[in-house]
C-alpha positions as CSV (number, residue, x, y, z in Angstrom):
1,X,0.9,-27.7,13.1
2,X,4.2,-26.7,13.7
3,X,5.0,-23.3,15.5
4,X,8.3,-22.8,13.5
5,X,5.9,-23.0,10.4
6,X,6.8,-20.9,7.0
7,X,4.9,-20.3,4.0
8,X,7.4,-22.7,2.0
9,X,3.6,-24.0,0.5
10,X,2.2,-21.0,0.4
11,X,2.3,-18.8,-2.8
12,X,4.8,-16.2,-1.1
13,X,7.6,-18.9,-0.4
14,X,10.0,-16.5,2.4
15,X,6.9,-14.7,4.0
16,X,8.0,-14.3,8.2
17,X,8.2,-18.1,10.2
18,X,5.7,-17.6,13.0
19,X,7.5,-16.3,16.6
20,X,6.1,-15.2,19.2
21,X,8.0,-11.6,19.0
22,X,10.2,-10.1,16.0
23,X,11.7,-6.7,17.3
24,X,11.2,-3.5,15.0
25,X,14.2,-0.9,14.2
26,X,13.7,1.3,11.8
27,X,10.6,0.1,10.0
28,X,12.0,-2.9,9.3
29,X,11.5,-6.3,11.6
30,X,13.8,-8.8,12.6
31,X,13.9,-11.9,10.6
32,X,11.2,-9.9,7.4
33,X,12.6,-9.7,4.3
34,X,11.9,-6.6,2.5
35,X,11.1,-7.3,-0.7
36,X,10.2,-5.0,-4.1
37,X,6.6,-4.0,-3.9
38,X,5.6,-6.0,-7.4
39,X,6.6,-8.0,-9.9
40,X,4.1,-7.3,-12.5
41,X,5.9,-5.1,-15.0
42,X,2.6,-3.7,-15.9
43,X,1.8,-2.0,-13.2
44,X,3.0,1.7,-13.1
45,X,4.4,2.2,-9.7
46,X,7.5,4.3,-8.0
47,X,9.8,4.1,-5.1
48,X,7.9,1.6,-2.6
49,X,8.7,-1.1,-1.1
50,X,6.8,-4.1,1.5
51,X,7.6,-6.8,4.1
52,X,5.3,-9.3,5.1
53,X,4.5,-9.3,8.8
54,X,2.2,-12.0,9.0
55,X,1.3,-15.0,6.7
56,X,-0.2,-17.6,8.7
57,X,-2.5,-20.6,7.2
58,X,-4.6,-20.1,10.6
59,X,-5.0,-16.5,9.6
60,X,-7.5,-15.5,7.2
61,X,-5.8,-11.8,6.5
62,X,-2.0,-11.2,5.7
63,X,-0.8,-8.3,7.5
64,X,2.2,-6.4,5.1
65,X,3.8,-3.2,5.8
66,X,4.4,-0.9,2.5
67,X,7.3,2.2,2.3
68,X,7.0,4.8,-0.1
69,X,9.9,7.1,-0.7
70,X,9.4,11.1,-0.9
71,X,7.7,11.1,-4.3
72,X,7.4,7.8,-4.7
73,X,3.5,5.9,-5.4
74,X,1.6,2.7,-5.5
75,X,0.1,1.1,-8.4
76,X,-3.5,2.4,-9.3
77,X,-5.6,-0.3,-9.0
78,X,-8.7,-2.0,-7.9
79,X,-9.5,-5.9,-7.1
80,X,-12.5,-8.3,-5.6
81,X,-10.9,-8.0,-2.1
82,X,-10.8,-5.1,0.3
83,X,-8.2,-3.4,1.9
84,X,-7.6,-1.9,5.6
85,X,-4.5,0.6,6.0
86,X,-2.9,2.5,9.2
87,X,-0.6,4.9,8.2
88,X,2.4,4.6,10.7
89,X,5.0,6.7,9.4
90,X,5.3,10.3,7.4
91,X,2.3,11.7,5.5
92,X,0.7,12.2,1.9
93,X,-2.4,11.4,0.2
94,X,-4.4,8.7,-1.2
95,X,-6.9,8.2,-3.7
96,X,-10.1,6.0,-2.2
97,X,-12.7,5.6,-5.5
98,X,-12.9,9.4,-7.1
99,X,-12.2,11.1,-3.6
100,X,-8.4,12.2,-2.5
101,X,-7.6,12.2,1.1
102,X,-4.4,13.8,2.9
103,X,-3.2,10.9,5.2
104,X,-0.8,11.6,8.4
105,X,0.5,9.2,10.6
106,X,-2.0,7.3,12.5
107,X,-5.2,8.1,10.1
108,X,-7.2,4.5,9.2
109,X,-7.9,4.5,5.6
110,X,-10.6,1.8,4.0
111,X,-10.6,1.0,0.2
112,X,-13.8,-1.2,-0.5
113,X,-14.3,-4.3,-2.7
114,X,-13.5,-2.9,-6.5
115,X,-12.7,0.8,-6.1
116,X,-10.0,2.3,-7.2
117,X,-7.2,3.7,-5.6
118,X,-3.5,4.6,-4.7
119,X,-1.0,6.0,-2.4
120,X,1.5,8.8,-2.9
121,X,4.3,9.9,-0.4
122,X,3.6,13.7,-1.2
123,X,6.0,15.0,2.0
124,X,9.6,15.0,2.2
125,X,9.6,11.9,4.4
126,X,8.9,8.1,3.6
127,X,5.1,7.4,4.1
128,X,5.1,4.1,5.7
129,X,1.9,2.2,6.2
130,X,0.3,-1.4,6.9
131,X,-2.2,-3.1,5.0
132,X,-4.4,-6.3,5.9
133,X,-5.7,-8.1,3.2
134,X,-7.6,-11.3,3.2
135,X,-4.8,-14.3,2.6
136,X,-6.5,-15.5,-0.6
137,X,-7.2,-12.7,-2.8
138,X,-7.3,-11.8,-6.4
139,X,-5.0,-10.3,-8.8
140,X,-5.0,-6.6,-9.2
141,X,-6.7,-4.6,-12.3
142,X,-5.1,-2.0,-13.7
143,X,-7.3,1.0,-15.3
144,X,-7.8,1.4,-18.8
145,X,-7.2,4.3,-20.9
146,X,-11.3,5.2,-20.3
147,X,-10.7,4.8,-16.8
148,X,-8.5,6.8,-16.2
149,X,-10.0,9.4,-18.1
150,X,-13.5,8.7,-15.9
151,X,-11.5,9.5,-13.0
152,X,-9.8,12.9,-14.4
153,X,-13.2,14.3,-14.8
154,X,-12.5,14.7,-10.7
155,X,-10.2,17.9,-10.8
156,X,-8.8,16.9,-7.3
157,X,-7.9,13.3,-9.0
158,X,-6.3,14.9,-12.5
159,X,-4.1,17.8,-9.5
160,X,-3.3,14.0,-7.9
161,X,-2.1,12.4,-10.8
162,X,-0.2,15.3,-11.7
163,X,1.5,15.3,-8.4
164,X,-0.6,18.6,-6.8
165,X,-3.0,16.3,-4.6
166,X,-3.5,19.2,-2.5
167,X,-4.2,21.8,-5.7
168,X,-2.5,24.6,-7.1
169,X,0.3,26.0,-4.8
170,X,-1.4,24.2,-2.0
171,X,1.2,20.8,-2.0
172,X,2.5,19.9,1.2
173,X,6.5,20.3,1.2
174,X,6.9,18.8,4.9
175,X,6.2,20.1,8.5
């Protein structure tokens, strides 16, 4: 295999050519194109944005880093494969099945096979985070109306979807 090898067969056509170093400024890496988060205009989502770090046929994961403006959220979803997250920038909360978690830099976050969940930048500073997934994965599923509803019944969830994660007068406004 060739080491200046890029994903040009791969489903994700520009993902990073593999080197043995790309230098980081910023939250952004040399030679990684940042790229919108989706492109699934069904998905409700706000303010985020990802790069790919590495996407590697000899790799069975796919390592992405994902920035969420102040305010800003991922899709809520769920899917076959799991996820495993660092949180390497700012602070906010995420939802992991029907349980919401405050999340500061440095915290490990795991979302299981088929459980819900989401991330919101609830500070005044961009939360920004990496995810490994496995390389092949399924598509994303969005809730249904139901679902949604089944996760309200949580009244930490319905204050999360309503942009209190923390509860009434409780939301963090920055350190």
């Amino acid at each position: 295999m060739s080491p200046a090898w890029n994903a040009t067969n791969m489903n994700d056509a520009a993902a990073p050519s593999r080197l043995p170093h790309r230098a980081a400024k910023a939250h952004r890496w040399e030679e990684v194109e940042e790229r919108p988060y989706k492109e699934d205009s069904r998905a409700l989502f706000k303010d985020i944005s990802r790069q790919i770090l590495f996407s590697d046929p000899d790799l069975a994961a796919e390592l992405r880093y994902f920035e969420v403006k102040p305010g800003g959220f991922s899709t809520l979803e769920r899917h076959e494969h799991m996820h495993a997250v660092m949180i390497l920038r700012g602070g906010g909360h995420c939802l992991v099945g029907d349980k919401v978690h405050e999340i500061k830099e440095h915290d490990l976050v795991t979302v299981p096979p088929w459980t819900w969940h989401q991330f919101r930048a609830t500070t005044r500073e961009p939360l920004g985070f990496l995810c490994m997934v496995n390389a092949m994965r399924d598509k994303p599923q969005l809730p249904t109306e139901a679902d949604i509803a089944e996760l309200e019944r949580q009244p930490a969830v319905a204050r999360f979807f309503a942009g209190d994660a923390a509860g009434p007068g409780k939301l963090r406004r920055g350190r």
